[in-house]
Every structure is written in C-alpha cells, then in structure tokens.
N, C-alpha and C positions, 0 to 999 in steps of 0.2 A: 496575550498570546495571539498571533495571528491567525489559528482557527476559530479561537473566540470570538474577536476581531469578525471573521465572516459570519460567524454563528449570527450576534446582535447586529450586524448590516442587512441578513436577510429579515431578521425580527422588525427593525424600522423600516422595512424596503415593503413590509405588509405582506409578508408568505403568509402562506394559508395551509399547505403541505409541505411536510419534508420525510423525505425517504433516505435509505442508503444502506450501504454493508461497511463494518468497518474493515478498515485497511490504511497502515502507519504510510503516510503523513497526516492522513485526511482525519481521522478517527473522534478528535474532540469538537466539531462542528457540530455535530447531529447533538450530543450530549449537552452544551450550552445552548440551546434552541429548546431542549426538552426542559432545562433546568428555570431557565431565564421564561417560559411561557409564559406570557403574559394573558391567555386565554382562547383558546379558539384554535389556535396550530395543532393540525395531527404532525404525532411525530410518530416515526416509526423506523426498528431496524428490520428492512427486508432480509427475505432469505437470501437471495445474492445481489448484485448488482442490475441485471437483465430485470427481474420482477421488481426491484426499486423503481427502474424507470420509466417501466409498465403502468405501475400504479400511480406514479407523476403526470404521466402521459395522459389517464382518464379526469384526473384532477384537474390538469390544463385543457381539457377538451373545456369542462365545464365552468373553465373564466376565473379558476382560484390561482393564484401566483406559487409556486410549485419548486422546493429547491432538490435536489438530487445530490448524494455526496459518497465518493469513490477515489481509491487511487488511480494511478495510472493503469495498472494491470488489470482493475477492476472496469476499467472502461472497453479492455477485447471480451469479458462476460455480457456485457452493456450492450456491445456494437450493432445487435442484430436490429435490436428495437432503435438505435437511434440512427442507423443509415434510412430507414424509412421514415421516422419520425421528422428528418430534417427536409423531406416531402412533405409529407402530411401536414409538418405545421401545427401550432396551438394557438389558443383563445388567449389563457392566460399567459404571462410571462412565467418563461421556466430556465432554470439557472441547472447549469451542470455541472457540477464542480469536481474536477479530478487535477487531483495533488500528484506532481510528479516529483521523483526522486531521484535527482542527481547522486550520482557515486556509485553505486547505489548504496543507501546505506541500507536498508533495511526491503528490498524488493527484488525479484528475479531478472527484472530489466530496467534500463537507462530508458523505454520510451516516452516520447517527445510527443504530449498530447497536441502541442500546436501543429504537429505534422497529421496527425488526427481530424484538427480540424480544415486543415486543405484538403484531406482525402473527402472529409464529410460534409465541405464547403458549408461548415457553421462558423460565425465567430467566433471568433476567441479572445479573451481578458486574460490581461498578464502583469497580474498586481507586486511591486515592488516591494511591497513591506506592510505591517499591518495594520498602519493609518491608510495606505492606496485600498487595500483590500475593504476596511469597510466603508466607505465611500463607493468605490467601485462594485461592490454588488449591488447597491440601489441605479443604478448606471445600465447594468446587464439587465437588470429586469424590467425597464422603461424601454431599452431598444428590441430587445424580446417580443414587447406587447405592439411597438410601433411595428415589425416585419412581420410579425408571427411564426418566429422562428426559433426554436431551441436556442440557446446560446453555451459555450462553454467557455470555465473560469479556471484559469492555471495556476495556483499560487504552487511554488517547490518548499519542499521540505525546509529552510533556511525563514522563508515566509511564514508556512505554518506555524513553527515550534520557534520562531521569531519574538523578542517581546518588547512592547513600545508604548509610550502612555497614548491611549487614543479617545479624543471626548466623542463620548458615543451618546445620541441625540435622544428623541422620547419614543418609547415605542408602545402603541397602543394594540385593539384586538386586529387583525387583518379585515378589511372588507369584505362585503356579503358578494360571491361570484353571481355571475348574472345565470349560471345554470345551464347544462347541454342542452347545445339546440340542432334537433336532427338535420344534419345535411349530409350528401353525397361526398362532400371533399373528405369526411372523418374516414371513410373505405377507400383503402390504397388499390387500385388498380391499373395494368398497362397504361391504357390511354391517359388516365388521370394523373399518373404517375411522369409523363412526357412534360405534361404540360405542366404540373410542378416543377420539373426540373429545368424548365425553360424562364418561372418566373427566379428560381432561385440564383441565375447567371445572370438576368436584370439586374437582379439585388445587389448583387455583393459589389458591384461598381459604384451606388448609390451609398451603400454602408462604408466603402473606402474613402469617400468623396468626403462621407459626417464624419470620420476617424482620423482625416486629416487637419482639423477642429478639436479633436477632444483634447479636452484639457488635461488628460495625461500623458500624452503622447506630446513631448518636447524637443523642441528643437533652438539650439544657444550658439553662439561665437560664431567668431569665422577665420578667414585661410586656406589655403590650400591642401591644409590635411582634412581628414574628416575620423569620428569614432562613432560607432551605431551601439547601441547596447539596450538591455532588455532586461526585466526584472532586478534578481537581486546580485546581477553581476553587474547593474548600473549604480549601485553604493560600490561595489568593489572598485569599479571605473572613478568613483569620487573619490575616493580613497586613494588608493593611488596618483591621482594627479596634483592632490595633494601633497601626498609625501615627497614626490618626484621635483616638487615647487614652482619656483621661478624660472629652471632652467627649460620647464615643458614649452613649445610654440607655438603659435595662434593656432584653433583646432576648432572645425565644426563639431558640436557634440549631438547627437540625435538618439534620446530613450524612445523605443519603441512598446507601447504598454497596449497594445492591436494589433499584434502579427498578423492576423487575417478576417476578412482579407486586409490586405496592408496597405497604408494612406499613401497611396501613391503620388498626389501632389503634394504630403510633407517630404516625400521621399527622392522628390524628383528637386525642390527645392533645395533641398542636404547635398544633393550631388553637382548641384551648380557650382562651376571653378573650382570643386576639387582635383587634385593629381592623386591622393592614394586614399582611401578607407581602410581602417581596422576595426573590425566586427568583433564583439565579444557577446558572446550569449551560452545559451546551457539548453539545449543538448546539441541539438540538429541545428544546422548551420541555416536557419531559416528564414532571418533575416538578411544575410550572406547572400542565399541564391536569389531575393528578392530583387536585392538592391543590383545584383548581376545583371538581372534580368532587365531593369529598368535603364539600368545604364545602355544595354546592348538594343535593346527599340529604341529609345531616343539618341542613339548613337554618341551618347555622352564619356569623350576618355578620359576613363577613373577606374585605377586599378584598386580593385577590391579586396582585401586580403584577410584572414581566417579562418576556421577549421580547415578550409578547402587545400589552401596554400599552404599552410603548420605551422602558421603564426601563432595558432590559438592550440592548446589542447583538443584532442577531435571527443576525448569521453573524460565522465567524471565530474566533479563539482568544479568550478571555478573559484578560487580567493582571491586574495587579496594578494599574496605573494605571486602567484600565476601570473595576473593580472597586471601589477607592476614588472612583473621582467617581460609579459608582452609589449606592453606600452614603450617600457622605455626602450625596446629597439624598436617600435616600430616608431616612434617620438625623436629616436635616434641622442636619448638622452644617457647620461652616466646613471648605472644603477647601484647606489651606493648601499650600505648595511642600514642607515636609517630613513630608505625608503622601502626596507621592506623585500626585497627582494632576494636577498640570500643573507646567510650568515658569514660574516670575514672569515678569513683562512685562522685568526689568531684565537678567534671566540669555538669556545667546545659546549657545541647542543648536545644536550642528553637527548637519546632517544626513547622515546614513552615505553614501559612494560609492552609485551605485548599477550593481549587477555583475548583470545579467542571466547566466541559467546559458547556457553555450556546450558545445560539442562540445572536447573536450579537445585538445591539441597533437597531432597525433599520430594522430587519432581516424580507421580505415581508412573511419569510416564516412561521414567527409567527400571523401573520393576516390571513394567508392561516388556519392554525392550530385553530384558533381562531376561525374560521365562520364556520368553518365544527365541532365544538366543540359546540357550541350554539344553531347553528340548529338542533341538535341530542342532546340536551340535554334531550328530554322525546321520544327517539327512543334506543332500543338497539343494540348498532353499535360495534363493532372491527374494529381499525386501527392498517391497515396492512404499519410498515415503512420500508425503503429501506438504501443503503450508500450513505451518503452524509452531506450536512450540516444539513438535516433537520433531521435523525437521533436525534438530539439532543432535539427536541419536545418532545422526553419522558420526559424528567425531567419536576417537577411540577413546577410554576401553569399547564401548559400546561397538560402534562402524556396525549401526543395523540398518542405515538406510542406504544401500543401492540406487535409488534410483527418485527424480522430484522433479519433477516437470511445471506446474499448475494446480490450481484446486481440481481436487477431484480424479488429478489423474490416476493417482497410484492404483484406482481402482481399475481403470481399463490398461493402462499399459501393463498390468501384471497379466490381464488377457489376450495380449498381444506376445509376450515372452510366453508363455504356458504353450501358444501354437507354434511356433520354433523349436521351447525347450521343455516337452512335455512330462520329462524325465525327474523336472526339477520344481519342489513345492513353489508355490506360489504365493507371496502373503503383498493386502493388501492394508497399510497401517493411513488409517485417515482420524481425524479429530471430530467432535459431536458437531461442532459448528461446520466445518468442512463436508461433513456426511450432506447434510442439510442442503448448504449452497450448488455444491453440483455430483454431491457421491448417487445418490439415489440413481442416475439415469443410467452410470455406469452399471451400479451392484443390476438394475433389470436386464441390459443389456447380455450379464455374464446368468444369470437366471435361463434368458432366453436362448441364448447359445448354448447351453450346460458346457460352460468354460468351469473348471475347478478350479477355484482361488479360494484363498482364505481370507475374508475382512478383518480385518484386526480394526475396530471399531476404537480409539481410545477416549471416553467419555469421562472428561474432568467438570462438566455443569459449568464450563464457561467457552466465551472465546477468549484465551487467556494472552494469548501474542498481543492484538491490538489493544487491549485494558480492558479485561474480567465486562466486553458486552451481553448482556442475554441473548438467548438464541431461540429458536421452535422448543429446544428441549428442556427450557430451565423455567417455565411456567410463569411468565410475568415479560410488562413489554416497557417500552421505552415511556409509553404514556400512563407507567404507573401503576397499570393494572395487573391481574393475578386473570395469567391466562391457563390452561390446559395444558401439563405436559403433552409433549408430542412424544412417544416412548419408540427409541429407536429399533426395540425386539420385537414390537408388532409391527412396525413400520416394515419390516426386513421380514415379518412372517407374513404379510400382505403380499411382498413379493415375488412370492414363492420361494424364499429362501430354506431349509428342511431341517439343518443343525442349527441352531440360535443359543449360544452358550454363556452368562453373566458372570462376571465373577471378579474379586477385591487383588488388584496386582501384588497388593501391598502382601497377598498371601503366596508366599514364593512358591513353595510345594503345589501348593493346589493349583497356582495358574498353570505352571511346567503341565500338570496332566490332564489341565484343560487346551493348553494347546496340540496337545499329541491327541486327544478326541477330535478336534476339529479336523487334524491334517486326516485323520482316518475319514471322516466322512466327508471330505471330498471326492470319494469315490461315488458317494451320489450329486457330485454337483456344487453348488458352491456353498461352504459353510461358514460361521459367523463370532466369532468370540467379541463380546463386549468387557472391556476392561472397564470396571467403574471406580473410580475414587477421586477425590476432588482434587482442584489445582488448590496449590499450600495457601494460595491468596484468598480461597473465601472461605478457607474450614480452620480450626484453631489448630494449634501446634500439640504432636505427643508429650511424652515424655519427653527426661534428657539421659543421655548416654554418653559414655565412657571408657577409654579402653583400658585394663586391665593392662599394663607391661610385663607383669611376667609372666602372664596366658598367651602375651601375643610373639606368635612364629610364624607369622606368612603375610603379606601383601594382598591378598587374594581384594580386599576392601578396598583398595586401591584399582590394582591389573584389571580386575573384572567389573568394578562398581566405576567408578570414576564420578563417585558425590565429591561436588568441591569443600565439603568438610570436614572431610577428610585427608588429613596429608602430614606427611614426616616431618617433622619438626626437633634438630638437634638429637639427629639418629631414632628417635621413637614416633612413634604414629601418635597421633592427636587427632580430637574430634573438636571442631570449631564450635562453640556455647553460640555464638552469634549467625553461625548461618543451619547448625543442625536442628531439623523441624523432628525429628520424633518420628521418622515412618517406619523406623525397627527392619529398614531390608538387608542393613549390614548386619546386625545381629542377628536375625535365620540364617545368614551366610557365612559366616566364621565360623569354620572346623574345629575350634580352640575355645569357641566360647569364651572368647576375649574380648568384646562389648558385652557392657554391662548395662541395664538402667539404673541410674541413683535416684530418680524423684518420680513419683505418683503421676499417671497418666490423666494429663488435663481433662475437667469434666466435659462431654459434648465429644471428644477424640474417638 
C-alpha cells in the first residue's frame, strides 16, 4: 500500500520522530512506522495537527530526522506553526506529509497542498505511485538537511490506498541526533525574520536548478506537441497513449514529480519547438501556470492548454477515461470504445446502485441523534454537526445535522447563530476525538462569553471515521503504552462548564430527559451532555432480534430510525442477521412490541 510504502521509506530514511493526527487518505503511515519499529522511533498520535508539528519542530531543532503526517485539511490546522517554521528552519531533516484528496472522496475540500507549498515557498514531492513514494521520502529528508528547510510530500489518495510490489531495503535503529544547540536563529523575530526570508528566495532558485536533475522528474520524445503531467495522472497519461496507439504523434512528454519550486531549466527545455502543451494534473492548474509563465519571460510561442482553457476538467479526480478524451482531442486523434474513452452508442452500461454513506447498524451515534431529536420535537432547535462519523445524521430519517463546517466548529458557530437567533436552542454535536483536537477552545470561548449552547459531546472511545485511532481519551498511545484517561466531564468541569451530564444513548427514555435537563440549564450558561457507548467496532455484538409479523403495524423502525437493517422485504419488515449488532434501540421504539430478542445477550455486551 502506498501509505505503507512511505511508512518504511521514512523507517530506512533513519526518522527518529513521527507525529500526526489521522485523517483518510494519510491515516495508515503513522500506524506502519509504529508497527514496523524497529527500535528507537517515538511514534505518536497528536492531539491535532498544529501540536504534531510543534512537537516535530523541537525534535528537529535537536538534529533527529522528524516525519509529520496529515491530510490536506489537516495542513490549514498546521499552517500556523509551519509559515513560521519555513523561516525558522531545522537541524534535522523533516518531512511533511499531507495526503490530498481529489474528488473529494472522503474530505470537505479539493485543496491543492502544492499551492500550499508556493504560498509557503517549501518544497514540495509529488510521488506517482508507491514504489516513487518510497524511494522519494529518503530524497525529501537529504534535501531538508542540505537547506534546513521543512519540506512537504504530496502523495493523493490514488497513491496512498495504491498497491504495488515494492522491494523495500534494511532499516536499522535511527542515528543518535547531535542534540539542541542554543542559538538566536531558534526565536523568530522581525528582524530575524527579514533576513530569513531573504535566504529563503536565494534558495528556491538553487533547489530549482537540483530539481532539474532529479531523477524523478522526466522528460522523453519529441515534436511539436508537448504533455506535462504530475503524479498519478501521469500513469493515466500512459495509459491512454497507449490505448490511443499508433495513431498518437511525435509528443514531448514532461512528468513533473517537483512542482516547486519547479525545475525551470527541465521546463524551459520541454518548451523548446513546441506550438501547443496539454497539462494534465490534479487539482490546481500548477504546473499550467508555471509553464505560462515561463513561456511568457523567455518569450517562447507555445500555447498552453488545461484547466485554464477546459481542455482538462478544472475539479475532481482525473482517470483514465478523462484523460483519453482529453488527449485524443488534443492529439487530434479518433477516440474509439477501445481506447477508453467512452462507451459506443450500441453497448448498454449499467449504472452502479447508488449507496449513499449512512450511520452503521448499530451506530450509538444514532440513539444520541434520536433523543436529542424527540426531545425538541415542539422546541425550535438548530444542530450544529462536526467531522466524524456522526457527520452523517444529516441524512434522513434522522437530518440532525444543520450545519459542519471543520473540526471543532460546531462548537462556536452554534455561538454565533445563538447571537442572531437567541430564541432558538442551540446544540453543539462533536466526537471524543474531535472535542480534543480543537472543541475545547471553542466550549471556553462559550464559558467565557456565557453564550448558552448545549455540547452534545458524542463519546464512542475511538476516532472511528479514520480506523478505530486512540485519542487523549482512550488511555493508551501509539507507542504501546497504557496512558491516563483524559476524562472529558472534568475536562469540561475545569472549564467552568456547571451542568455536565453522562449518560448510555442506547437508553432511549432516559437520554430524552437527559437532554430536556440540559436545555433547561442553559439558562445558566452553557451545559454539557456526554453520550457514552462505544463504536460497534471495538465492543462485541448484543443480542439478536426479530420482528414479530403479526405484532407489526407501523414503519415507525424505519421513518424515524433509518438502521440500514432494517428494511421491507416482499411487503414485511425484516431485520438483516448480518448487519444487526444488538443495540435494542428499535425495540424500546416500537409501540407494538414487535421486535423481539431470540438469543442470549453476548457476555461482555
């Protein structure tokens, strides 16, 4: 797997530290590095991103090689420490690795870390697949140690979750760092700050000058045309010209795996005697505006063409289908059905099911959603949602999330509606993990203002979204050890929060008049319900359950629950053996008492 893949390239590359928050694509890096230790590597999941590469940051002050791992949205949590950090400079080599996700498949935005890295004038690596990837992270942390400059590594989602045989070399303990050595450069200030910023535009012409060298960065053929491409739209690029075959025309090919700064004299070579360029890359047109750019100072005419002009898709993933109908007009070649490009008029594609993502069988976080839904049914309320699994309560029956901006926010934009519409409750729903990463500064915020919101704390003992991570709250870390719950009703009673209420969702009745207590003591300010019960993934299964057919006369298990184990089948309701976990919240809910249990509740449940 190409997470893997970077995991054991930092492991040979000799890291000494590794930090990070998970977040899908990036998530199984940090875990093969913890798993794979070969002795000496701290690993560890930070609480967000920002404090990951805080604690990177001190690592590399003192000469240890230092890896950092985050998605792309995980890198605007990051940003603070690393616009100064790429001033400041390190000792050690430090690698920053943030997974972007085209499509998106799984993230709130398309951003384009490489445009990140021209904002932040760090390098950037941009590995095509999971043999580039680990090769290329022993690469990142040699040019790291040669400038003393952070570095950042792009592999996209395609790359990550990628799989390829790759012979991965010997990897021993990491070297002994040579130790912080007090100096004035470690304190960023004004002045100090200038003059970093003056060696850093030395730099990046020097590291353009070695990037036009590197032996990832290729450049093939010739003619009058030209194609640019980057990561893993440059297999699509092969792919296609493949299939396209014989009828394609002599073509300069140029893979770009150093967007920036970008090897201007590979780049300036590619566009000699060319008449047109087609750019294919994923997301931001970055190579596109380079190669514009470079045309229009050395006044080279070659017209450049892609996302800019709508040659190329401007958002989204790239394939191979995309791919072949941009090439073949812009190759000016016939795009037939066995190159891929479309399906003939005569041939009939099925279209795939279509499975929106739901709340799992099971999921406590739908009984959380449920009780707070029921007890405000004749209250005018807004629920504020957060990332995570629960996120997906928006979809109906449920539709309890209003609103999801970022980690953390649901806690303050419910204090920002409260001042508009003060008329109307407030709740805000965050995850254990979530509370952690950026709830806390909110919930003091709303303490300090005496904003009345309601926390809706949902505490399942994992980060369940990105794969069942430990957190502050789950008492044990990535390196193994049995740490100290961090308990989130003293954490919250530390903050001066005044109502802090526990309680099992799975208990329908009693949540309902746990959450009508909280709304009432918001009249002192802001109060706190913790829902505890675990995600189905780390606790065992209930019972099993049944519906009685000639008890049952109503939908209600359906209209109002919307467990996907439930569902009609040849006019009668059925309950799926294979996806129902036993959490018994259809059965407190059925006025007919029409689920049944048939079998003995497993021991441990």
């Amino acid at each position: 797997m190409g997470n893997e893949a970077i995991g054991l390239g930092a492991i040979a590359a000799g890291v000494g530290v590794v930090t990070g928050y998970p977040g899908t694509p990036s998530s199984e890096i940090l875990p093969t590095i913890a798993q794979r230790n070969p002795g000496g590597i701290h690993v560890e999941w930070s609480t967000n991103e920002k404090v990951a590469l805080e604690v990177a940051a001190g690592a590399a002050y003192a000469g240890a090689r230092t890896l950092v791992t985050m998605k792309q949205v995980g890198l605007n949590v990051a940003s603070d420490p690393l616009m100064s950090l790429a001033y400041v400079g390190v000792k050690g080599g430090m690698v920053i690795v943030v997974a972007d996700d085209p499509g998106p498949i799984s993230s709130q935005t398309e951003q384009d870390t490489r445009t990140f890295g021209l904002f932040s004038k760090l390098p950037v690596f941009d590995p095509a697949s999971p043999e580039e990837a680990y090769a290329m992270i022993g690469d990142a942390f040699a040019l790291s140690e040669r400038y003393g400059t952070p570095v950042l590594f792009r592999p996209t989602t395609r790359v990550c979750h990628g799989n390829a045989p790759v012979e991965v070399g010997e990897s021993g303990a990491p070297s002994a760092p040579e130790g912080f050595v007090k100096d004035p450069k470690w304190v960023i200030f004004p002045r100090l700050a200038y003059q970093s910023h003056l060696r850093i535009e030395q730099r990046l012409p020097q590291i353009a000058e070695e990037f036009s060298d590197y032996r990832f960065n290729r450049l093939s053929g010739s003619g009058r045309l030209g194609i640019a491409t980057q990561g893993i739209s440059g297999a699509y690029v092969a792919e296609a010209l493949a299939a396209l075959g014989d009828a394609v025309p002599e073509h300069k090919l140029l893979r770009v795996a150093t967007p920036h700064p970008f090897p201007r004299r590979m780049g300036l070579e590619f566009l000699e005697g060319l008449d047109q360029v087609l750019v294919v890359e994923e997301l931001d047109p970055v190579i596109e505006r380079e190669l514009q750019r470079l045309a229009g100072e050395c006044h080279i005419p070659v017209n450049v063409l892609g996302k800019g002009s709508g040659h190329v898709q401007q958002a989204g993933e790239n394939s191979v289908e995309s791919v072949t109908q941009a090439l073949a007009g812009f190759l000016r070649v016939e795009c037939t059905p066995a190159a891929t490009c479309a399906a003939a008029p005569d041939i009939q594609v099925a279209e795939p099911p279509v499975r929106p993502p739901v709340l799992c069988a099971g999921c406590p976080h739908r009984a959380s959603f449920l009780a707070v839904k029921e007890a405000m049914r004749k209250r005018k309320a807004v629920f504020g949602g957060d990332i995570g699994c629960y996120t997906l309560g928006n979809a109906k029956p449920l539709d309890m999330v209003d609103t999801c901006l970022c980690m953390g926010a649901s806690v303050t934009v419910a204090q920002g509606l409260h001042v508009v519409e003060p008329d109307k409750v407030h709740f805000a729903f965050i995850g254990d993990s979530t509370f952690f990463h950026t709830g806390i500064p909110g919930v003091i915020n709303a303490v300090y203002n005496q904003t009345p919101i309601v926390l809706v704390v949902l505490d399942n003992s994992t980060t369940a979204m990105t794969g069942l991570q430990p957190h502050p709250g789950t008492g044990e870390t990535m390196m193994g050890t049995i740490a100290s719950k961090i308990d989130i009703a003293t954490v919250l009673r530390g903050l001066g929060v005044q109502h802090i209420e526990s309680c099992d969702p799975l208990q329908h009745e009693a949540s309902k008049e746990a959450v009508l207590r909280a709304v009432e003591a918001t009249a002192n300010g802001v109060s706190a319900l913790i829902f505890e019960a675990p995600c189905i993934h780390v606790a065992p299964s209930g019972p099993r359950y049944v519906i009685n057919e000639e008890a049952c006369r109503c939908n209600l298990c359906v209209t109002r629950l919307g467990c996907p184990a439930i569902s009609r089948v040849d006019g009668q309701m059925r309950i799926d053996d294979d996806l129902c976990y036993g959490c018994d919240l259809c059965a407190q809910m059925c006025p007919f008492d029409a689920i049944e249990r048939i079998a003995p509740m497993e021991e441990g449940r």
